[in-house]
C-alpha positions as CSV (number, residue, x, y, z in Angstrom):
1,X,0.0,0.0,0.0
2,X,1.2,3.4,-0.7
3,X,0.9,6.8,1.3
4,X,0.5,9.9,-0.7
5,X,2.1,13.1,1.0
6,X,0.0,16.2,0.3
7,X,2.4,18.9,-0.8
8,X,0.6,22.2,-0.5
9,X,1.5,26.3,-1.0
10,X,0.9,28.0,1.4
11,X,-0.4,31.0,0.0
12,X,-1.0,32.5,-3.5
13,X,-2.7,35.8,-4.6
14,X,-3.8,37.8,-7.6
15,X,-1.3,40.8,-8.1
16,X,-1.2,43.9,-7.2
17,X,-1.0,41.6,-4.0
18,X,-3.3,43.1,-1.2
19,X,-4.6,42.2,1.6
20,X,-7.3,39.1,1.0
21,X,-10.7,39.8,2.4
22,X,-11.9,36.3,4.2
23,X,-12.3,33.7,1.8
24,X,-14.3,30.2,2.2
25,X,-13.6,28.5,5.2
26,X,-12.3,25.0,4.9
27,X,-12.7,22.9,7.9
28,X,-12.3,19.2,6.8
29,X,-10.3,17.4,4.6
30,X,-11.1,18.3,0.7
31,X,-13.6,20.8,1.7
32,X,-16.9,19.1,2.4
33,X,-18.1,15.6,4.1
34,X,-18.8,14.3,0.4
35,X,-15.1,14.7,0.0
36,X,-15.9,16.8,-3.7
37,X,-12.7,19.0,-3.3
38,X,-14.6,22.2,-4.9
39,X,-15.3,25.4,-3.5
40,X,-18.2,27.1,-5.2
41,X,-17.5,30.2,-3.5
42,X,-14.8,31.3,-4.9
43,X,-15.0,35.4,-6.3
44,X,-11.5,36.3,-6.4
45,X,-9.8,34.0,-9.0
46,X,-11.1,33.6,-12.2
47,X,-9.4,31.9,-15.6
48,X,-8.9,35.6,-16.6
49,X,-6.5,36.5,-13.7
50,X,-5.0,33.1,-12.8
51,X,-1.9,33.3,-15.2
52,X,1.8,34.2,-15.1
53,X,1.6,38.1,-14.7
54,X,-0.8,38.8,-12.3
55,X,-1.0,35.4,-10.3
56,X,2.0,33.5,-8.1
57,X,3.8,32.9,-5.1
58,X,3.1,35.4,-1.7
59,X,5.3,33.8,0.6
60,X,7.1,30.8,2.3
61,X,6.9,29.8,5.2
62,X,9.4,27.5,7.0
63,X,7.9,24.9,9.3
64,X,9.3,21.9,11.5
65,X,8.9,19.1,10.2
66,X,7.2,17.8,6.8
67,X,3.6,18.5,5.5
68,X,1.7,15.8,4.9
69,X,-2.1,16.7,5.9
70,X,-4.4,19.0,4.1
71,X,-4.1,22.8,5.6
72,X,-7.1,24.1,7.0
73,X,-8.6,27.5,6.3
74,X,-10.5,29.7,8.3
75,X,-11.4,33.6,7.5
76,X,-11.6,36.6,9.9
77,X,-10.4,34.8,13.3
78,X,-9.9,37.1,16.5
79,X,-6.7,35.9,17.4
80,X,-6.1,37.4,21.3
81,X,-3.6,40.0,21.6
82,X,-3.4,40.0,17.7
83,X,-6.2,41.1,15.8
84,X,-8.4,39.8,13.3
85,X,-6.5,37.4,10.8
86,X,-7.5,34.9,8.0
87,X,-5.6,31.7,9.1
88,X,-4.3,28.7,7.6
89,X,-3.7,25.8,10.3
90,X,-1.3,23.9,9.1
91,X,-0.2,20.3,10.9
92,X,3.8,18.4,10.1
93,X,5.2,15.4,11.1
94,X,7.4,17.0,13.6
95,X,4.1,16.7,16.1
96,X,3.3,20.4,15.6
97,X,0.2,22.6,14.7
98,X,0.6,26.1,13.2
99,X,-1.6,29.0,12.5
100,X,-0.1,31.3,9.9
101,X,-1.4,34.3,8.9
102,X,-2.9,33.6,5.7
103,X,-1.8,36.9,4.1
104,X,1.7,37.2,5.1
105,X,2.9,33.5,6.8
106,X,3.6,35.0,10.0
107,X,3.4,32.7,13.1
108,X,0.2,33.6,15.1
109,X,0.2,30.5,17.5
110,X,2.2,27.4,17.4
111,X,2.1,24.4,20.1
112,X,3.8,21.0,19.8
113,X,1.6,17.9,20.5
114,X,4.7,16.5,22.1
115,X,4.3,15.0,26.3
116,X,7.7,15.7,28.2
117,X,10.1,13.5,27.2
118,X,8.5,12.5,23.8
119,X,9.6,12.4,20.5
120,X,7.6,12.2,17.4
121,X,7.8,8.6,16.2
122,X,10.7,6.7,13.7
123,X,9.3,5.8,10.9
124,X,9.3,2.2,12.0
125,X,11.4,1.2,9.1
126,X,8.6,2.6,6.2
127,X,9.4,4.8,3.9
128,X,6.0,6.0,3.3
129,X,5.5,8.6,5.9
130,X,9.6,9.4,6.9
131,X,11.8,10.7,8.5
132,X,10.0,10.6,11.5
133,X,5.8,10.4,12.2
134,X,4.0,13.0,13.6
135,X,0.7,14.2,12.1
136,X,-0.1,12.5,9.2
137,X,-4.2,13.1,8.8
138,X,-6.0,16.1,8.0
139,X,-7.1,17.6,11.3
140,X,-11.0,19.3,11.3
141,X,-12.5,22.2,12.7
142,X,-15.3,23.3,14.1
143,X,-16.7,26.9,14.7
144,X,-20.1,26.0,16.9
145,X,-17.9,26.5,20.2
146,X,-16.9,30.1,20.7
147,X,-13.8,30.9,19.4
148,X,-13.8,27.4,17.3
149,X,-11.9,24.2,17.9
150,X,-9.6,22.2,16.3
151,X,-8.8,18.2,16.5
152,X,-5.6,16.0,15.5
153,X,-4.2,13.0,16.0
154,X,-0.7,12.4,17.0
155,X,1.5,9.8,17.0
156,X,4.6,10.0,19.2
157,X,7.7,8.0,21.3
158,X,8.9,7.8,24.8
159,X,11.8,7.6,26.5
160,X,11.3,3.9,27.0
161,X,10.6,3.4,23.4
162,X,7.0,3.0,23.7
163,X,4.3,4.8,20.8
164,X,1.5,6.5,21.6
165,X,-1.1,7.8,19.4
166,X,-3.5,10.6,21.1
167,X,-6.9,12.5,20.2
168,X,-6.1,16.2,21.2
169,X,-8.8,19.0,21.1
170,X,-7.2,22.7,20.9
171,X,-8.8,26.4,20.7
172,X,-8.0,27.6,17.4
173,X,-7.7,31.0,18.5
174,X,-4.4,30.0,21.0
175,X,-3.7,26.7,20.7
176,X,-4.0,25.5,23.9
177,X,-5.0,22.0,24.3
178,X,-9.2,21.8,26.2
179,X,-11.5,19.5,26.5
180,X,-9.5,17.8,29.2
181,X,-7.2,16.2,26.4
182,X,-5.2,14.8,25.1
183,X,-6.7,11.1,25.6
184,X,-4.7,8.0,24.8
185,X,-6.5,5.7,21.8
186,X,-7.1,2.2,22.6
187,X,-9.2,-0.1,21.5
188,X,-10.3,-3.8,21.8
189,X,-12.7,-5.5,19.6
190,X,-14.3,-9.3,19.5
191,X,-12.4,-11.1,17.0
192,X,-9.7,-14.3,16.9
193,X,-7.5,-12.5,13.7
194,X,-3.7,-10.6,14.1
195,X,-3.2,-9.7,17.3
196,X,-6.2,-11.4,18.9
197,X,-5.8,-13.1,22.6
198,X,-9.0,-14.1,24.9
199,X,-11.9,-13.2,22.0
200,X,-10.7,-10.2,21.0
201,X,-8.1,-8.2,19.2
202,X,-6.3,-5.6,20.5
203,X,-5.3,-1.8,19.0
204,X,-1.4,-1.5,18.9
205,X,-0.6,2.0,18.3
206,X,3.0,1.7,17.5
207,X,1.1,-1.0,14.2
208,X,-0.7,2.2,12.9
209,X,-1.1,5.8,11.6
210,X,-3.9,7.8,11.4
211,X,-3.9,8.7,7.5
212,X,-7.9,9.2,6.7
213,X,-8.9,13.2,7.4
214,X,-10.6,13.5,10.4
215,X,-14.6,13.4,10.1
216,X,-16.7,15.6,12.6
217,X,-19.8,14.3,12.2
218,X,-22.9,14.6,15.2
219,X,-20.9,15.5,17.7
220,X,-18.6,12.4,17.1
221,X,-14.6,12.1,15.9
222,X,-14.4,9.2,13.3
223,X,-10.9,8.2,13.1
224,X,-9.5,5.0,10.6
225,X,-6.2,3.4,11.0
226,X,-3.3,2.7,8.2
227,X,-0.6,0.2,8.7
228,X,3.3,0.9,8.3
229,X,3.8,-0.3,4.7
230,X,1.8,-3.6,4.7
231,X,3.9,-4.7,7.9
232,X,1.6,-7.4,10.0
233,X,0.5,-7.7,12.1
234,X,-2.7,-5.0,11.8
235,X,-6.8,-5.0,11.3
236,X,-9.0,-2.8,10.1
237,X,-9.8,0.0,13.0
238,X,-12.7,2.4,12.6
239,X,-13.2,4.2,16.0
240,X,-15.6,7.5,17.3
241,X,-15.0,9.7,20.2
242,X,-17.5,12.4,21.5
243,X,-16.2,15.5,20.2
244,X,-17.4,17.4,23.5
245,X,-15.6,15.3,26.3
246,X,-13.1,13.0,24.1
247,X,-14.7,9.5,25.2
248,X,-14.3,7.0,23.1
249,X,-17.7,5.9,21.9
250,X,-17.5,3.0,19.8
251,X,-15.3,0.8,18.0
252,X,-15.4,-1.3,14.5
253,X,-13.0,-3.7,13.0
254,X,-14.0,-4.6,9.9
255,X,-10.9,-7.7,9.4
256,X,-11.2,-9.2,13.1
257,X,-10.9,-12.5,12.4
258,X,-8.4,-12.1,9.8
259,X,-5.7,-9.8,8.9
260,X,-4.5,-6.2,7.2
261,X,-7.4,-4.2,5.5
262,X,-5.7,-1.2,5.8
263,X,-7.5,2.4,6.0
264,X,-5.4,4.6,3.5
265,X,-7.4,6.4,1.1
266,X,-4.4,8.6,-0.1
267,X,-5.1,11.0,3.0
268,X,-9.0,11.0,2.1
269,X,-11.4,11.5,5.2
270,X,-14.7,9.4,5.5
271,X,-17.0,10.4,3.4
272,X,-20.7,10.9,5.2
273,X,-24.2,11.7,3.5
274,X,-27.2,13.8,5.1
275,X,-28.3,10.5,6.6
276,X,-25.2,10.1,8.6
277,X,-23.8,7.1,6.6
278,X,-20.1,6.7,6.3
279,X,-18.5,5.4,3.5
280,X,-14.9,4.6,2.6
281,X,-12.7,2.1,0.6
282,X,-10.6,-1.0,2.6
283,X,-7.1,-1.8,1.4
284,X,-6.4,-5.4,0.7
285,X,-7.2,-7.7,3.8
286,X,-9.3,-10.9,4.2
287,X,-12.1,-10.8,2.6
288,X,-14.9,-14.3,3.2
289,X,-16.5,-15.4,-0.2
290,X,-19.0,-17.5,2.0
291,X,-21.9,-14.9,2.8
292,X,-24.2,-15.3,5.8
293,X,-28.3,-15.3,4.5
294,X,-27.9,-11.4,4.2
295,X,-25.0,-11.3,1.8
296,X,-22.4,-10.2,4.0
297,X,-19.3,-11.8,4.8
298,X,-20.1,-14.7,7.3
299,X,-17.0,-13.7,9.2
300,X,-16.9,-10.3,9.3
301,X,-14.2,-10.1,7.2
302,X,-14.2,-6.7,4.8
303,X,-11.1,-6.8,3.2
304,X,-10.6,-4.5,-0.4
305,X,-14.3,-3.4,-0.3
306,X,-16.2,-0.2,-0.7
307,X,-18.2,-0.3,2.3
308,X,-20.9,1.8,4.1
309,X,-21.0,2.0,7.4
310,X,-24.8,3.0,9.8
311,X,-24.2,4.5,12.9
312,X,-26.6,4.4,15.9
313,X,-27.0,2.9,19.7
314,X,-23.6,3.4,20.2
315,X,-22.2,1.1,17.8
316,X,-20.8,1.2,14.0
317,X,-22.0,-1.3,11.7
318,X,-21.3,-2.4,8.2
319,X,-24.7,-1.0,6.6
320,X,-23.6,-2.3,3.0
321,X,-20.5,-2.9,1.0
322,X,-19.4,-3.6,-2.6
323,X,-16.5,-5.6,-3.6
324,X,-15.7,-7.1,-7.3
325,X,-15.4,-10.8,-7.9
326,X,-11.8,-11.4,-8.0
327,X,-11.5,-9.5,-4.9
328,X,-9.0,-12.4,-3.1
329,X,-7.5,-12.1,-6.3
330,X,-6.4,-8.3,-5.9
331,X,-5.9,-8.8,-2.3
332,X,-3.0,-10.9,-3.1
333,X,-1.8,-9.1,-5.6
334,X,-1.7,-5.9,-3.9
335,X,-3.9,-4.2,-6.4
336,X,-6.6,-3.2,-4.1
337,X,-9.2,-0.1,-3.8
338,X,-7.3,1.0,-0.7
339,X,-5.2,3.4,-2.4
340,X,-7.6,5.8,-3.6
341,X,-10.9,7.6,-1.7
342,X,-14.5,7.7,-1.9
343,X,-16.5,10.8,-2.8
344,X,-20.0,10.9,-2.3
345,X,-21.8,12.5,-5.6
346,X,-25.3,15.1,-6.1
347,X,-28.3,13.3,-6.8
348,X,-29.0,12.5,-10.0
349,X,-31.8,11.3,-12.4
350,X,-31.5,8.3,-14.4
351,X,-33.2,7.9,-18.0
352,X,-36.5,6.8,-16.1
353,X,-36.4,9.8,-14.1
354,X,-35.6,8.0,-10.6
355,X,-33.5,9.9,-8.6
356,X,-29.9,8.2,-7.7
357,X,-27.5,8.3,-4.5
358,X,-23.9,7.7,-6.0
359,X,-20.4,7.5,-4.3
360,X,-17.7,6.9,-7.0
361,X,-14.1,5.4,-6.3
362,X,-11.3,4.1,-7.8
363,X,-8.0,1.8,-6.6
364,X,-5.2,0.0,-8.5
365,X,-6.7,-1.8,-10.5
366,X,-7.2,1.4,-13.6
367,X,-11.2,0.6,-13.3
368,X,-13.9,3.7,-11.7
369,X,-16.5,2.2,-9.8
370,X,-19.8,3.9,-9.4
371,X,-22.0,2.3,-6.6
372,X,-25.7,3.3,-5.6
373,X,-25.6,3.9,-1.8
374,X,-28.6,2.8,-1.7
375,X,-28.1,-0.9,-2.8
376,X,-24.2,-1.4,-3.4
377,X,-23.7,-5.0,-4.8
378,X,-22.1,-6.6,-2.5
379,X,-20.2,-10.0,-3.2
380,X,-20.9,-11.8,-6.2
381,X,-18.0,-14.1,-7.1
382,X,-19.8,-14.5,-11.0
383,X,-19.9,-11.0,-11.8
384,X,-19.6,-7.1,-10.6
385,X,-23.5,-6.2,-9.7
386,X,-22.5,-2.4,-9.0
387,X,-24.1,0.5,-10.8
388,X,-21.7,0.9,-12.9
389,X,-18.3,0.1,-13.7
390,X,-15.7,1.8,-15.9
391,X,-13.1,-1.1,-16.7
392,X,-9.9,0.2,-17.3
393,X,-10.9,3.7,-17.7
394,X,-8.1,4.6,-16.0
395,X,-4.1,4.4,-17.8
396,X,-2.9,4.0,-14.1
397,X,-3.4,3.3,-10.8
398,X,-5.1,5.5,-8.3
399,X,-3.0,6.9,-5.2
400,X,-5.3,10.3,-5.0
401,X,-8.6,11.0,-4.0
402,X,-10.9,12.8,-7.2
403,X,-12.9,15.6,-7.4
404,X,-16.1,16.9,-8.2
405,X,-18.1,20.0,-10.6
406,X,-20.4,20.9,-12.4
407,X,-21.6,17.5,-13.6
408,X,-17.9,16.0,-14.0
409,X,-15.6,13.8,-12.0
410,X,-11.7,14.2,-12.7
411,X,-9.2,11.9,-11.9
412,X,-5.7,11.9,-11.5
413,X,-4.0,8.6,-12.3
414,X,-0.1,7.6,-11.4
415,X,1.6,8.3,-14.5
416,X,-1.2,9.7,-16.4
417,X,-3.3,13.0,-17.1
418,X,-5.8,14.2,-15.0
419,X,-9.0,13.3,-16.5
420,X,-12.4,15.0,-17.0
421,X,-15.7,12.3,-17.0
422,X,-18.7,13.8,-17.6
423,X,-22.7,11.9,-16.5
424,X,-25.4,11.7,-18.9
425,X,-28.9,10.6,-16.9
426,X,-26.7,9.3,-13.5
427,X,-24.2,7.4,-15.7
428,X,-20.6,8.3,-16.6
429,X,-19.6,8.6,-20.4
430,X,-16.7,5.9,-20.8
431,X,-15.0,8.1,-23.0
432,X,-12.8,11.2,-21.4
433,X,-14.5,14.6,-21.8
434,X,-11.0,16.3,-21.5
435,X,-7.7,15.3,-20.2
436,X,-4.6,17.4,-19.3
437,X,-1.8,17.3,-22.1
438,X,1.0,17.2,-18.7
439,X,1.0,13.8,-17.3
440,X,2.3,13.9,-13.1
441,X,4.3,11.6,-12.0
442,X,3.8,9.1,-9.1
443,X,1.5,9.4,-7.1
444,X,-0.5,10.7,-9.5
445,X,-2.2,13.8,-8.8
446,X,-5.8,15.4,-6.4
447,X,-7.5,17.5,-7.7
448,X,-9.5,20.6,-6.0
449,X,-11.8,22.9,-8.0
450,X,-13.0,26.3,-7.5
451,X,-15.5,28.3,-9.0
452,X,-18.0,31.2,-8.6
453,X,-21.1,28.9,-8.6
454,X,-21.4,27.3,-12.4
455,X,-18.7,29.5,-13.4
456,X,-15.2,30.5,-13.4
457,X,-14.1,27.0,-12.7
458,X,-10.5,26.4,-12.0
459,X,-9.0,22.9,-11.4
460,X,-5.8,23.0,-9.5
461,X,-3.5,20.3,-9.0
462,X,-0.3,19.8,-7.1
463,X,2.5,17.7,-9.1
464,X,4.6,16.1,-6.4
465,X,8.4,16.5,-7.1
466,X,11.5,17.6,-5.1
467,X,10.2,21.1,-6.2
468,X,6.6,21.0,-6.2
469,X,4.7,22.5,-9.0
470,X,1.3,24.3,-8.8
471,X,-1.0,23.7,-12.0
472,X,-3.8,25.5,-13.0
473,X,-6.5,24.6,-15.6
474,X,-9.6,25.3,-16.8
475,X,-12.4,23.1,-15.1
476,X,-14.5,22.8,-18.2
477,X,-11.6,21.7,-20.6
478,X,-8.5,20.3,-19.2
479,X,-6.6,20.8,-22.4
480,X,-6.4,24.5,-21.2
481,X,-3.8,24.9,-18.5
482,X,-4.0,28.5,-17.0
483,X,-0.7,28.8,-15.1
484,X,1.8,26.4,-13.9
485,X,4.5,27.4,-11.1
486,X,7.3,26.8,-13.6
487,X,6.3,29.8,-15.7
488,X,7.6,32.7,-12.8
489,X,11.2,33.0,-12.2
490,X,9.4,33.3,-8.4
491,X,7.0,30.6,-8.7
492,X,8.5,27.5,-7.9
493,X,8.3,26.7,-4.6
494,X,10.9,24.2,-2.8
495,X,9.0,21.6,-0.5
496,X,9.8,18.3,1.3
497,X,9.1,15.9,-1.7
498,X,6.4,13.0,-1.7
499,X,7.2,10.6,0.3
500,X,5.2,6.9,-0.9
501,X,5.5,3.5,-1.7
């Protein structure tokens, strides 16, 4: 399995550069809970001012440690002692949170997640998140509390060599850690599989990172748990906290009487609907091809599905699930649906007028798979009975999470263009709408979008190099790229490169 490092700039802004009035906020990983990556909001940039001459770089700031969850956004915070700021919280691997001034990258508050003694983690001999671990998943925000809060999970080492991973809650106004945290995660869960002993098997924390985006969702924390490389032994851990006192509230395993089933999707948070479903894609992991009488795997074994998961009483449940027919088959071969992310799409009509409930995803194996939430296939070892299925749609593998506008869906595939596929009546058209003439290099690219409503849509894409590059293009023909970093003698900007496998 494979880790994609999100490699972001920090700041960019239409010249003569002024002072930004607050923008969109974005509180969660890729903007919204579908997980669409587009901001619909968007009145400053336009494909008439995003070019070389009055578009670029506004500043760089130098941070402790590498960057590998999604900044966060928020506009017109009252900062104490400092004024009214737009702010970009920013989370590295050195076990730190930042807020930066989003107009000039000045420092308003920063505060290591670090106990006494502690060090963030080695990288437990993985190169996928390295040198050390830290914070690996996109934090989330919330502004209903006065003065808004802010919760991340870190990962960390004592003096005695023991990891710890920890749920902290901090004002995002100062930083300071409330809520009475941080809490220690652990977790048990009925099962015989790795790391099983008396009916159960046991969280490990030193076994995991937290790599899915953070979901906020009723008042609960929804956390999902990546191995180190494929390294064994590790399960499939979905866990919630309440998001007022930091209790854990319930647990899931979704392997726990097998092994692996890895929670990556390239840095992708749960995806939720307005019925408080969760959705996600499981790496490759046991999966049982003998179903119980409701179709489901008769030993609770979810491994290389895309899976829905019902929340109520306390508990989280698998609700539903799709997974092709050669799924042992990729499981093996380590071509699984773990490596990309789901995003949940608008409904949509049909040809018969119904109205549909999509989430789209893709993996490793270069097919898009479109699944109605509402019935999602399941297993059928025959055939693939989900909505519908792209089958090699893709030139490459999928290590990114896609995005969402305007009645397209663009992917970015390792090796490959980024592609634009439009729906016709709640179906995708096989065929590319547009692609990008520049092809990015592994781990392929995730796109974001923003636009003024219908219009002005931009899609913007990080290539992940030594020196990352910023591209622009337009949203409704990717043959037409706006502005790349390369074109400015200023406007490449030198980051930590990617760091996957």
């Amino acid at each position: 399995m494979h880790l994609r490092s999100l490699l972001v700039w920090l700041c960019v802004a239409v010249t003569p550069v002024v002072r930004l009035a607050a923008q969109t906020n974005v509180l969660t990983y890729h903007n919204d809970r579908s997980r669409t990556g587009q901001n619909l909001a968007e009145t400053l940039l336009t494909p008439a001012n995003v070019n070389s001459t009055m578009f670029g770089k506004l500043f760089l700031t130098t941070l402790d440690g590498v960057v590998d969850a999604q900044p966060l956004y928020v506009g017109g915070l009252s900062i104490p002692n400092q004024g009214t700021h737009n702010v970009l919280i920013v989370a590295t691997e050195g076990d730190s949170l930042y807020a930066l001034d989003a107009d000039s990258g000045a420092t308003l508050w920063h505060t290591s997640l670090l106990k006494t003694g502690e060090m963030p983690s080695d990288n437990r001999g993985c190169s996928q998140v390295t040198p050390v671990i830290g914070i690996t998943s996109t934090p989330v925000i919330t502004l209903t509390t006065a003065g808004g809060l802010i919760y991340a999970v870190a990962m960390s080492k004592d003096a005695s060599s023991n990891y710890h991973q920890r749920l902290h809650a901090l004002s995002l106004t100062t930083g300071r850690e409330v809520l009475g945290g941080p809490v220690d995660i652990q977790a048990k869960f009925p099962g015989t599989g790795e790391t099983s002993s008396g009916g159960f098997v046991f969280f490990k924390p030193g076994q995991y990172k937290e790599r899915s985006g953070l979901l906020l969702l009723n008042g609960q924390i929804y956390l999902g748990w990546a191995s180190h490389c494929d390294f064994q032994p590790y399960t499939a851990w979905i866990m919630a906290y309440n998001a007022t006192t930091l209790a854990q509230t319930a647990v899931l395993n979704v392997t726990p009487n097998g092994s692996e089933g890895a929670i990556w999707g390239a840095g992708g948070g749960f995806a939720a609907d307005s019925s408080s479903n969760i959705y996600f894609l499981d790496a490759n992991g046991t999966f049982d091809t003998t179903l119980n009488a409701q179709g489901f795997p008769a030993n609770g074994n979810f491994g290389n599905a895309f899976i829905k998961l019902a929340l109520g009483s306390g508990q989280i449940t698998v609700a539903d699930y799709f997974t092709m027919s050669n799924t042992v088959a990729e499981s093996d071969s380590d071509t699984d649906l773990g490596s990309g992310g789901a995003l949940l799409l608008p409904d949509m009509k049909d040809a018969n007028g119904k109205v549909r409930h999509l989430a789209i995803g893709a993996g490793k194996d270069t097919n898009i798979y479109l699944v109605d939430r509402d019935n999602m296939g399941k297993f059928n070892p025959q055939s693939n009975d989900m909505y519908q299925e792209l089958t090699g749609a893709l030139a490459g593998g999928i290590w990114s999470m896609p995005a969402y506008y305007n009645g397209s869906v663009y992917f970015g595939a390792v090796n490959n263009s980024i592609q634009a596929f439009k729906f016709n009546q709640a179906l995708l058209v096989a065929t590319p709408a547009s692609k990008t003439s520049h092809v990015f290099p592994y781990p392929g690219a995730t796109p974001s979008i923003s636009a003024n409503g219908g219009t002005n849509g931009i899609l913007w894409a990080v290539e992940s190099a030594s020196l990352a590059v910023l591209h622009a293009y337009s949203a409704g023909n990717l043959a037409t790229e706006l502005y790349n970093s390369n074109q400015a003698a200023n406007g490449r900007t030198s980051l930590a490169p990617a760091t996957n496998s």
